[in-house]
BAZALUM-58298 format. One line per field, with one value per residue (C-alpha): x, y, z; residue in one letter. Coordinates in nm, 4 decimals, padded with zeros to 6 digits, m for minus. Example, Ala and Ser with C-alpha at 12.3 -4.5 7.8 and 13.67 -1.06 7.14 Angstrom:
X <- (01.2300 | 01.3670)
Y <- (m00.4500 | m00.1060)
Z <- (00.7800 | 00.7140)
residu <- (A | S)
# end
This chain:
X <- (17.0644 | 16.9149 | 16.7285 | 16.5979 | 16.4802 | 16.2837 | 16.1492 | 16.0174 | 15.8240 | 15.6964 | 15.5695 | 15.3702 | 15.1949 | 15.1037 | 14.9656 | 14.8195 | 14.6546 | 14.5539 | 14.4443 | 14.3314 | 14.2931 | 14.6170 | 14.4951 | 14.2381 | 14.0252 | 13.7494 | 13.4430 | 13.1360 | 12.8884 | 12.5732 | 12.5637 | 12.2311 | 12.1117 | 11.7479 | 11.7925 | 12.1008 | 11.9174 | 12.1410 | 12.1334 | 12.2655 | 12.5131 | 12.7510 | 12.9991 | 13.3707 | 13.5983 | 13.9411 | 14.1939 | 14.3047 | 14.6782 | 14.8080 | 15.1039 | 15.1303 | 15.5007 | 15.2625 | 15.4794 | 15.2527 | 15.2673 | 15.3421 | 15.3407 | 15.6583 | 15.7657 | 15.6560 | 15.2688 | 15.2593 | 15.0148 | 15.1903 | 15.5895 | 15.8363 | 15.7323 | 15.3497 | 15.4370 | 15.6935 | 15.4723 | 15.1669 | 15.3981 | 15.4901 | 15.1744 | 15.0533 | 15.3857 | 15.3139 | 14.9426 | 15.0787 | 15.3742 | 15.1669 | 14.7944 | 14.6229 | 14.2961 | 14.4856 | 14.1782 | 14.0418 | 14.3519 | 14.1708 | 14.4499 | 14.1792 | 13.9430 | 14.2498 | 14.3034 | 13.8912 | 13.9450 | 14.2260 | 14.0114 | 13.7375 | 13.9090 | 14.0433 | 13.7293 | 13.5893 | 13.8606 | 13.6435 | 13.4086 | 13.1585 | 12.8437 | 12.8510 | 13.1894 | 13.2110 | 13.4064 | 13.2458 | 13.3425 | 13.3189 | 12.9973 | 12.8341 | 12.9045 | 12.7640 | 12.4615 | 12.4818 | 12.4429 | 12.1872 | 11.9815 | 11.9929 | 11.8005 | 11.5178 | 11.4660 | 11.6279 | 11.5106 | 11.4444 | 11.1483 | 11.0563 | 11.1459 | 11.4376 | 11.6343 | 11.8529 | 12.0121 | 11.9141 | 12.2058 | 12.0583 | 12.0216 | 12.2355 | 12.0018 | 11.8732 | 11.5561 | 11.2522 | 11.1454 | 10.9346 | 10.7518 | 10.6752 | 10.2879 | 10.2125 | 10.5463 | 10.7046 | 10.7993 | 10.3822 | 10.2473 | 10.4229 | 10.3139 | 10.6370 | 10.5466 | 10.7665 | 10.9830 | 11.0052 | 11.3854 | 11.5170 | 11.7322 | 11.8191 | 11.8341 | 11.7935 | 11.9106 | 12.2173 | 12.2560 | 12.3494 | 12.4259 | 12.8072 | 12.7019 | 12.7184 | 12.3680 | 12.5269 | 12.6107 | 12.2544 | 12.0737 | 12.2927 | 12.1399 | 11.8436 | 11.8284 | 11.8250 | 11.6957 | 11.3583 | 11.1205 | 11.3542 | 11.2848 | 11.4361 | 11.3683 | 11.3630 | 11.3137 | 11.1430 | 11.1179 | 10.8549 | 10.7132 | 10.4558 | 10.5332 | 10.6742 | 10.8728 | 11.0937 | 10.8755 | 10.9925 | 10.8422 | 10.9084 | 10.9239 | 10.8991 | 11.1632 | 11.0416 | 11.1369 | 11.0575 | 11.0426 | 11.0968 | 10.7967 | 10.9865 | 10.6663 | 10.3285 | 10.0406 | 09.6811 | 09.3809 | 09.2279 | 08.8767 | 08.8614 | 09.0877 | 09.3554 | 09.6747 | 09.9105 | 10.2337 | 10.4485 | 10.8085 | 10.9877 | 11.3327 | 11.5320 | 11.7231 | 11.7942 | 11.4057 | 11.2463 | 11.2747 | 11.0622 | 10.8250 | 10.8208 | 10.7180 | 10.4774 | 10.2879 | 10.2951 | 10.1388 | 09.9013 | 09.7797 | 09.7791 | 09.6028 | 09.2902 | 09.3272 | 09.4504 | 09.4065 | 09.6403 | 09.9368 | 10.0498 | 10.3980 | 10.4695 | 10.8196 | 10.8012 | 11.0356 | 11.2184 | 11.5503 | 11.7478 | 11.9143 | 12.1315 | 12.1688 | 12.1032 | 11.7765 | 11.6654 | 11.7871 | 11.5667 | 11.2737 | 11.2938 | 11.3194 | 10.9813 | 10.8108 | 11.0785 | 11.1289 | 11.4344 | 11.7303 | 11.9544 | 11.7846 | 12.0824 | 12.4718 | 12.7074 | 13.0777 | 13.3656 | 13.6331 | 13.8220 | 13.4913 | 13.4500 | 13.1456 | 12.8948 | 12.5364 | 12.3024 | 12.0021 | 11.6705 | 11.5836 | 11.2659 | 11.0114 | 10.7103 | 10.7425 | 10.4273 | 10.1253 | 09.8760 | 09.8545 | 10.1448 | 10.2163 | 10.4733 | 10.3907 | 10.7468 | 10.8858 | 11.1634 | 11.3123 | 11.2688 | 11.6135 | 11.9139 | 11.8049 | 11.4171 | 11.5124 | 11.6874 | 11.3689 | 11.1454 | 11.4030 | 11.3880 | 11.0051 | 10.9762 | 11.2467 | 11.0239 | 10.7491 | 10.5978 | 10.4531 | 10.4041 | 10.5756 | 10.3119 | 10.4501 | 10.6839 | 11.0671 | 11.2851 | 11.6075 | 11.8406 | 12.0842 | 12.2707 | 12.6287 | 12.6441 | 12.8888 | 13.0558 | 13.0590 | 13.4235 | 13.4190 | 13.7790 | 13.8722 | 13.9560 | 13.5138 | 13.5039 | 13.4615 | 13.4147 | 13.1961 | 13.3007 | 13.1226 | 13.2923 | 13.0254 | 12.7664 | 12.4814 | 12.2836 | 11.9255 | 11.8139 | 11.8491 | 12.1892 | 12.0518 | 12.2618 | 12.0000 | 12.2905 | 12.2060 | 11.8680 | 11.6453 | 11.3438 | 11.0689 | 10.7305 | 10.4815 | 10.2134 | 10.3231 | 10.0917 | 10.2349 | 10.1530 | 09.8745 | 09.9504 | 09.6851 | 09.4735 | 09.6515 | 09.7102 | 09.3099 | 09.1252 | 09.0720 | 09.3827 | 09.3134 | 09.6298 | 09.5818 | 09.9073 | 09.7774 | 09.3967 | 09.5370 | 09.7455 | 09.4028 | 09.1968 | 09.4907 | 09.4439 | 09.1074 | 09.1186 | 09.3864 | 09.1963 | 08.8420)
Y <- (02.2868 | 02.2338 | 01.8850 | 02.0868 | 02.3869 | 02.0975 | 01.9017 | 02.2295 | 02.2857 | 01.9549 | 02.0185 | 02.3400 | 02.2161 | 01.8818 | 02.1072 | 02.3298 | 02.0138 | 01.8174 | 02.0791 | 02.3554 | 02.6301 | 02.9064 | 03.2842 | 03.3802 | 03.6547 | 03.8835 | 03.7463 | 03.6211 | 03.4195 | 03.1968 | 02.8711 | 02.6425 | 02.3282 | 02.2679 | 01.9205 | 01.8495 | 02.1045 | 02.0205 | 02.2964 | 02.6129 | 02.6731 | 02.9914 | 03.0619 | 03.1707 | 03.2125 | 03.0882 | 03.0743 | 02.7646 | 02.7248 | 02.6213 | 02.8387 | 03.0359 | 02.9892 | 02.9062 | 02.9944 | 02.8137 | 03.0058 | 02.9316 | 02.5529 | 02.3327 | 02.0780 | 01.8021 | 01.9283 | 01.9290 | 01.6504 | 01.6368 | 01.6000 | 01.4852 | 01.0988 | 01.1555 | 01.3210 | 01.0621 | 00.7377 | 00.9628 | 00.9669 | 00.5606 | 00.4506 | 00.6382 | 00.5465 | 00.1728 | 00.2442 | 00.3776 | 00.0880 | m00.1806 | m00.1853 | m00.3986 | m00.2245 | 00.0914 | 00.3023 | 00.2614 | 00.5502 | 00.9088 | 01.1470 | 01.3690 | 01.1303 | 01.0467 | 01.3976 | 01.4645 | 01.0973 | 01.2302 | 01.5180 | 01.3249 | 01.0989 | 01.4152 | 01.4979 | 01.1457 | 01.0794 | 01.3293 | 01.1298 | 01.4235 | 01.3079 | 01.6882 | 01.7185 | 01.7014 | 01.7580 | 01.9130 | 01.8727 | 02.1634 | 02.0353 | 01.9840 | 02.3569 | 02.4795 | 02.2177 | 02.3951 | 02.7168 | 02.6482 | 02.4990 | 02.8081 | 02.9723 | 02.7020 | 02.5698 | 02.2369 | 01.9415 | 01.6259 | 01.4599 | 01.7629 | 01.6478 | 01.6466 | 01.4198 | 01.3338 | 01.0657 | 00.8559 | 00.7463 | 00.4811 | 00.2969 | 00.4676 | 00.4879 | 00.8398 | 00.8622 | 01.1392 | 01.3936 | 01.6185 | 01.5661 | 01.8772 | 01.9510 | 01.8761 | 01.7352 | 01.4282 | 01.2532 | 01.3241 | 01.2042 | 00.8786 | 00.8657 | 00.8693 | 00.9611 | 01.1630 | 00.8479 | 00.6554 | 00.5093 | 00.4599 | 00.1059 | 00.1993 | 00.4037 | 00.2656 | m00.1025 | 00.0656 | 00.0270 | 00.3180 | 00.1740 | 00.3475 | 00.6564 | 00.9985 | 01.1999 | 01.4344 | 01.0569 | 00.9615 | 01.3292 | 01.3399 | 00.9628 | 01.0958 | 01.4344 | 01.4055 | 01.5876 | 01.7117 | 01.3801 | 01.1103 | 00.8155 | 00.7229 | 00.4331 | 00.3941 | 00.1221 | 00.1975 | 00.1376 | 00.1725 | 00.1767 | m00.0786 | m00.2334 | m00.5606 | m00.5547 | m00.3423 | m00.1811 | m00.0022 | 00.3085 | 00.5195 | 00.8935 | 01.1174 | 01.3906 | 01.7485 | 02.1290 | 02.2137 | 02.5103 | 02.5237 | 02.6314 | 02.7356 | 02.9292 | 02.8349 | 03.0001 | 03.0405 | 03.1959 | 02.8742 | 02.9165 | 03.1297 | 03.3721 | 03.1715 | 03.2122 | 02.8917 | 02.9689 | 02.6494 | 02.7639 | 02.4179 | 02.5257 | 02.8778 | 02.9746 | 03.3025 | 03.4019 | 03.2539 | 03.5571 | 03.7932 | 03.4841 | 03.4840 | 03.8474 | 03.8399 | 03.6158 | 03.6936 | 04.0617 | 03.9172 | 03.7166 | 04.0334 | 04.2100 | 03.9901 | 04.0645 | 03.7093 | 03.6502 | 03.3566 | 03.2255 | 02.8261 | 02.8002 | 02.4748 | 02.3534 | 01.9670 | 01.8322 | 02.1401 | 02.0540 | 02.3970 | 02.6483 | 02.9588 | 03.1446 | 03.4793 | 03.3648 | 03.2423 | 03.5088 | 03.7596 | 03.6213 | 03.5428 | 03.9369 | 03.9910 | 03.8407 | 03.8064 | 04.0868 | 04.2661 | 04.0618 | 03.7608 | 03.5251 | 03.2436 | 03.2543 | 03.0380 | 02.9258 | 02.7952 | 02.5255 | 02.8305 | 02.9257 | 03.2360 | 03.3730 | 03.5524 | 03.6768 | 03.7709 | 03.9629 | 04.0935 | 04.4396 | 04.3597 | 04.6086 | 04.3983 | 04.0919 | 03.8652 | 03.9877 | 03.7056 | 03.2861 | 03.0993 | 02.7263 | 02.5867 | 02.2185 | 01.9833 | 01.6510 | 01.4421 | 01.6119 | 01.9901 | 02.0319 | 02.3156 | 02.6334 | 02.5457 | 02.4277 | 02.8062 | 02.9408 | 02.7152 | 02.7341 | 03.1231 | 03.1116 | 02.8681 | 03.0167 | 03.4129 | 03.2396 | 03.3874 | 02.9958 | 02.6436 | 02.3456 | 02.0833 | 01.7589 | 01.5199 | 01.5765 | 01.7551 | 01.6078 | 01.7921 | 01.9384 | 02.2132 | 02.2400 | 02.5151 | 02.4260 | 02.6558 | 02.6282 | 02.7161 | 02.7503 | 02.7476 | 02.9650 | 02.6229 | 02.6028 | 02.3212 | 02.3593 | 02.1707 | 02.1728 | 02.1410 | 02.1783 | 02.4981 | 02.5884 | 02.4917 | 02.7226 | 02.7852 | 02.8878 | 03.2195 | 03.0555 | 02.8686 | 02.5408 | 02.3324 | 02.1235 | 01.8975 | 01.5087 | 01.6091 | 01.8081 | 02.0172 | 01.8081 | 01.9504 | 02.1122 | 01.9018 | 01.5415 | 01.4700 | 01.2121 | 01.2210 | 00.9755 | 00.8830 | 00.6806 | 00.9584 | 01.1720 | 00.9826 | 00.8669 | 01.0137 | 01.3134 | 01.3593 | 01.4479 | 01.6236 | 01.5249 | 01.7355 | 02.0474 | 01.9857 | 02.0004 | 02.3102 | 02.4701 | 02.3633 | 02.5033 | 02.8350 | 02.8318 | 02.8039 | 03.0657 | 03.3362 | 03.2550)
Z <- (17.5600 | 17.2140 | 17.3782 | 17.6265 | 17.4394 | 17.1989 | 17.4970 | 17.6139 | 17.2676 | 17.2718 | 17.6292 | 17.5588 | 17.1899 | 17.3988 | 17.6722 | 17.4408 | 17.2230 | 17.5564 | 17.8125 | 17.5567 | 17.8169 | 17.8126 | 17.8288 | 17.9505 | 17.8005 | 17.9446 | 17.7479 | 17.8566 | 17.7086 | 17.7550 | 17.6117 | 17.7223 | 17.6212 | 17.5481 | 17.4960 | 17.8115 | 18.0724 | 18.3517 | 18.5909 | 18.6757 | 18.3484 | 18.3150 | 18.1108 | 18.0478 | 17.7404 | 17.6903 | 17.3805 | 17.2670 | 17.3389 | 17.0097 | 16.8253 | 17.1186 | 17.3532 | 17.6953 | 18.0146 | 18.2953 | 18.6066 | 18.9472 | 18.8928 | 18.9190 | 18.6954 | 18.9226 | 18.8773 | 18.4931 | 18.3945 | 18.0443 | 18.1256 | 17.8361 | 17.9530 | 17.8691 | 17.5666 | 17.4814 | 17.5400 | 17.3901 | 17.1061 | 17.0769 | 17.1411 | 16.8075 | 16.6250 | 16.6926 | 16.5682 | 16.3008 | 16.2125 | 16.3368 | 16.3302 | 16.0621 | 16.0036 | 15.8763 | 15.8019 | 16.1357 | 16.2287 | 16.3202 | 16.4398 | 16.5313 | 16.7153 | 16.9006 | 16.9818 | 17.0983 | 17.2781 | 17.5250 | 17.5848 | 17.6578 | 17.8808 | 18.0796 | 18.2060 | 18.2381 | 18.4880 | 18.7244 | 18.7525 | 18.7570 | 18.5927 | 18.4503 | 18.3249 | 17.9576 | 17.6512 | 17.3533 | 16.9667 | 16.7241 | 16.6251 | 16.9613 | 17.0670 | 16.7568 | 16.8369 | 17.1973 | 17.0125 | 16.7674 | 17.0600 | 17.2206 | 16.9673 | 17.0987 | 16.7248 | 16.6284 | 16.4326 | 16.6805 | 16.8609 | 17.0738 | 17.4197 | 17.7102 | 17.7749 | 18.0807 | 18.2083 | 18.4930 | 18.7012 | 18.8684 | 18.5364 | 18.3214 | 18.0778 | 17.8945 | 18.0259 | 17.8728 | 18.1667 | 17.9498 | 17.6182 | 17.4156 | 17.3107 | 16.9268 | 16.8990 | 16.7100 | 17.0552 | 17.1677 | 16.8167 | 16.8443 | 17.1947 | 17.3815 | 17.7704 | 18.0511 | 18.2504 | 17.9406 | 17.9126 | 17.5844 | 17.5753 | 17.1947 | 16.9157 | 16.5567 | 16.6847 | 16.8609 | 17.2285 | 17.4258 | 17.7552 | 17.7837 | 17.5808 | 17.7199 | 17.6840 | 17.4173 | 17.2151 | 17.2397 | 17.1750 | 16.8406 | 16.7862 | 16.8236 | 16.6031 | 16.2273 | 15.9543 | 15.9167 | 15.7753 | 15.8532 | 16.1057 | 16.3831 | 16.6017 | 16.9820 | 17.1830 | 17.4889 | 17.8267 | 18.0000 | 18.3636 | 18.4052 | 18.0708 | 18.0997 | 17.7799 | 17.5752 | 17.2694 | 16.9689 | 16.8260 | 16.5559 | 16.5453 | 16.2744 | 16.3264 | 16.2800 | 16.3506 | 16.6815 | 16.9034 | 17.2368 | 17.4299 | 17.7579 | 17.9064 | 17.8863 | 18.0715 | 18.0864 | 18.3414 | 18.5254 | 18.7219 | 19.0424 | 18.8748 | 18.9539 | 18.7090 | 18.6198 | 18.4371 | 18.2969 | 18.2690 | 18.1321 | 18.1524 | 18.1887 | 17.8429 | 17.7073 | 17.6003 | 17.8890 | 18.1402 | 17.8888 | 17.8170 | 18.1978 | 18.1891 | 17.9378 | 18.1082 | 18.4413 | 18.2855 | 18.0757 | 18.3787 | 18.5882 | 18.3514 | 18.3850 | 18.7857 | 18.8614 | 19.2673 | 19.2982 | 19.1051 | 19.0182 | 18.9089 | 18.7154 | 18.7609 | 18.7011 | 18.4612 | 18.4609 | 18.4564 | 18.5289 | 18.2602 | 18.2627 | 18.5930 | 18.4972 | 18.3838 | 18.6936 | 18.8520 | 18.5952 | 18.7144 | 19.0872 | 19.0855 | 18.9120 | 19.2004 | 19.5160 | 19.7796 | 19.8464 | 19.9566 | 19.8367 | 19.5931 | 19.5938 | 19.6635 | 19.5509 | 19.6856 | 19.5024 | 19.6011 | 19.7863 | 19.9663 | 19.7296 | 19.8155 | 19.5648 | 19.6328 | 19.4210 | 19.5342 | 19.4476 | 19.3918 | 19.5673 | 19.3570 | 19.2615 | 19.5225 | 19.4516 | 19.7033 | 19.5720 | 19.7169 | 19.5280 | 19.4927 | 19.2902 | 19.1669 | 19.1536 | 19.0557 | 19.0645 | 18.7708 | 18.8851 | 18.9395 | 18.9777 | 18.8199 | 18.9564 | 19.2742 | 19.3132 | 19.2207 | 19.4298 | 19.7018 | 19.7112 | 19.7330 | 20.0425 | 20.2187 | 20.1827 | 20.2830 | 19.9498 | 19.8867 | 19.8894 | 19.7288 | 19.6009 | 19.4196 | 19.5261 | 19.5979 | 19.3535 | 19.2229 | 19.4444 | 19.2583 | 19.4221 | 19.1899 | 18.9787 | 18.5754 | 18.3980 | 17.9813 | 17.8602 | 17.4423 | 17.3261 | 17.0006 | 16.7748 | 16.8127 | 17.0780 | 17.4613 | 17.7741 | 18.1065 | 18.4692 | 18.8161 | 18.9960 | 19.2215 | 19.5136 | 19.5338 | 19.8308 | 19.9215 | 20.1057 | 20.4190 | 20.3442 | 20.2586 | 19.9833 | 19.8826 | 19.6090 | 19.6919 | 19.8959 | 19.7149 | 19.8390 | 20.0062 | 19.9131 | 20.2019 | 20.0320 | 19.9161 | 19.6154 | 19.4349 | 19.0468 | 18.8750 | 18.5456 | 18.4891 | 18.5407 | 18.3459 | 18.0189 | 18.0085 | 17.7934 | 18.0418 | 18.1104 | 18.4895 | 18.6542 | 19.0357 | 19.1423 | 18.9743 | 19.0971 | 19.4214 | 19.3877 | 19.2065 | 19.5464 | 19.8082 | 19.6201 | 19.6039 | 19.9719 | 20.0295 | 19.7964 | 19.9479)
residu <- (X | X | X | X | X | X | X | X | X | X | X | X | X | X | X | X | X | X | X | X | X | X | X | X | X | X | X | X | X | X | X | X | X | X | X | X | X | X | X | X | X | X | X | X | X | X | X | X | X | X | X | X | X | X | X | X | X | X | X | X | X | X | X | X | X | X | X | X | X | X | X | X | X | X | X | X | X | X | X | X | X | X | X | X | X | X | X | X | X | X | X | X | X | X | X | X | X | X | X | X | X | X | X | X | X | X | X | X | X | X | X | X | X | X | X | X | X | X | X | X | X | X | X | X | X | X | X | X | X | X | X | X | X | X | X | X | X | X | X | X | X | X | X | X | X | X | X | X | X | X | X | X | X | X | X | X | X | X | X | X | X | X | X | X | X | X | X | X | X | X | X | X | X | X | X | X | X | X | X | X | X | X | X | X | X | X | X | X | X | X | X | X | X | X | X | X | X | X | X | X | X | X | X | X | X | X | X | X | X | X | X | X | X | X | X | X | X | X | X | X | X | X | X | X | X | X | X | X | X | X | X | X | X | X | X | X | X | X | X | X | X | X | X | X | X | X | X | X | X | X | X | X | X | X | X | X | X | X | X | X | X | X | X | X | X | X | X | X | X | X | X | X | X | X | X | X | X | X | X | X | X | X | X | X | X | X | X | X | X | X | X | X | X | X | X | X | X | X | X | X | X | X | X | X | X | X | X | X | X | X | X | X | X | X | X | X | X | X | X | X | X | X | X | X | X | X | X | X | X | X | X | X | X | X | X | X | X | X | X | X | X | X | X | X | X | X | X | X | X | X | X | X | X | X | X | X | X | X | X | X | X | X | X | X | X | X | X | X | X | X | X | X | X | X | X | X | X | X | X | X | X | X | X | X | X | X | X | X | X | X | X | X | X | X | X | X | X | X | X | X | X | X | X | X | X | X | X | X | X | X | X | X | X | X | X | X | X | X | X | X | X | X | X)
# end
């Protein structure tokens, strides 16, 4: 009885040290990225399940995935490190610890699923604030290559000053390769105190070799809506990805705009990489009619709509300009338009990413991600793997644009359709 009652202890603190998720509680939060803009992000809390006796429910002993034989070989293999390993100060208990974590959700093989340290959620929640010290630009990574790859270089930035370009691919940082690294690895490369260097070494398209540049880091601000009256009347509102402040920036704008008695509307959602949900959903109701904006479902096919209000749907011409990397929360958006007929898509093809992940912070500080939802347009579209194909295929010229110009074909065109629409 006494082996038993100690084989059950050891179960629950290794479930409680590996899984991390026991109770949990009825707190929300928002946690977004402005450097890993993946998508559609929400949020849950849980407490960590350390010191507390955790009495799984409903599951057998067969479905534990950390019986007395994990926890036993757990416990060798670290003994042996520990007898038996030459380079003795190489040992990090708690690396170890972060490692099996880490290896949990790399075993989904979900490009999404991740496992944060104590000091990447507080990086999470610092970037939330949109103020961090870096390069001033987003990052994601490009699964083709698995290289980190820029989609979006902030105005009067570090990352523009050293002329760094959207589509650039960064092969290393400071010498170190970071083929293998995940994207929150390689932004934490990146970052570094205010008026330090850091080197990259750049890919480029149309660039036959790798070239290194150096970037100055700096404080920078996230700009997440930019906007401004173009000729004909004819508003244009950059929104560059959807965090906490971005639905009043949206609003600010989109009044200011009105105020001058703007007769047609450009929504700029290249590069845009997604954000928090309830963001999205804040602004799709400024300008959408009454009805459902987007609806997810779960792995049970758990259903939940959410809908428009529908009191100041957009009266004026609208296009929306997209890329390759509009993606999640500005596919929603774009999706929602098209399918109200409210506008047009001008660009080229957007990433198609249609999976909604959830943020879960644990009480010890760290947290992880997970996908736990498809979302679905108006019309019941799941766009994940496809993407939205544009009404007018412009594809973008970058010549054009990075001469000394700096011509935007995509966003001429979209000028010219409104022009026509409002004339």
């Amino acid at each position: 009885m006494e082996d038993k009652i100690k084989s059950e202890k050891k179960r629950s603190l290794f479930i409680g040290m590996a899984i991390g998720m026991a109770i949990m509680l009825a707190i929300s939060i928002t946690v977004v990225s402005v450097y890993y803009i993946t998508g559609l992000i929400r949020s849950s809390l849980f407490s960590l399940g350390g010191g507390i006796n955790i009495t799984p429910g409903n599951v057998s002993s067969d479905e534990y995935l950390v019986d007395d034989t994990v926890a036993d070989k757990a416990e060798f293999i670290y003994q042996q490190i520990l007898d038996n390993f030459l380079f003795e100060e190489n040992i990090d208990p708690e690396l170890m610890r972060e490692n099996i974590y880490k290896s949990m959700l790399l075993s989904l093989d979900d490009p999404y699923a991740e496992y944060y340290t104590v000091e990447d959620m507080n990086e999470l929640f610092m970037s939330s604030e949109g103020i961090y010290y870096g390069i001033g630009s987003y990052v994601s990574m490009d699964e083709e290559t698995g290289y980190p790859q820029l989609t979006g270089v902030f105005p009067d930035s570090p990352a523009s000053r050293a002329d760094l370009r959207d589509g650039d691919y960064i092969i290393k940082v400071d010498g170190e390769e970071v083929t293998g690294l995940n994207l929150t690895e390689v932004v934490n490369l990146i970052r570094g105190p205010e008026g330090t260097d850091v080197v990259l070494t750049i890919k480029r398209n149309n660039v036959a070799d790798f070239f290194d540049v150096t970037v100055v880091r700096g404080k920078v601000t996230t700009p997440t809506v930019t906007y401004e009256m173009k000729e004909d009347s004819i508003g244009y509102i950059k929104i560059t990805e959807f965090d906490e402040v971005t639905s009043q920036q949206f609003k600010e704008a989109y009044g200011a705009l009105n105020a001058e008695n703007m007769k047609g509307l450009i929504i700029d959602l290249r590069s845009n990489g997604g954000g928090n949900l309830d963001t999205v959903l804040e602004i799709c109701e400024q300008i959408l009619p009454e009805g459902i904006i987007t609806y997810t479902e779960d792995k049970y096919g758990n259903r939940e709509d959410y809908v428009s209000r529908g009191k100041t749907p957009i009266e004026i011409p609208l296009a929306v300009l997209t890329n390759g990397y509009t993606a999640s929360a500005s596919e929603l958006m774009s999706g929602a338009i098209r399918d109200y007929d409210l506008g047009v898509l001008i660009g080229t093809n957007t990433f198609g990413k249609g999976i909604v992940q959830s943020i879960y912070p644990f009480s010890d500080g760290s947290g992880m991600k997970i996908t736990t939802s498809r979302y679905f347009t108006p019309s019941g579209v799941c766009i994940h793997g496809e993407g939205l194909a544009p009404d007018y295929e412009v594809e973008f010229d970058s010549d054009a644009y990075y001469a000394e110009e700096s011509f935007d074909n995509q966003l001429d065109f979209a000028l010219n359709y409104i022009k026509d629409k409002i004339n």
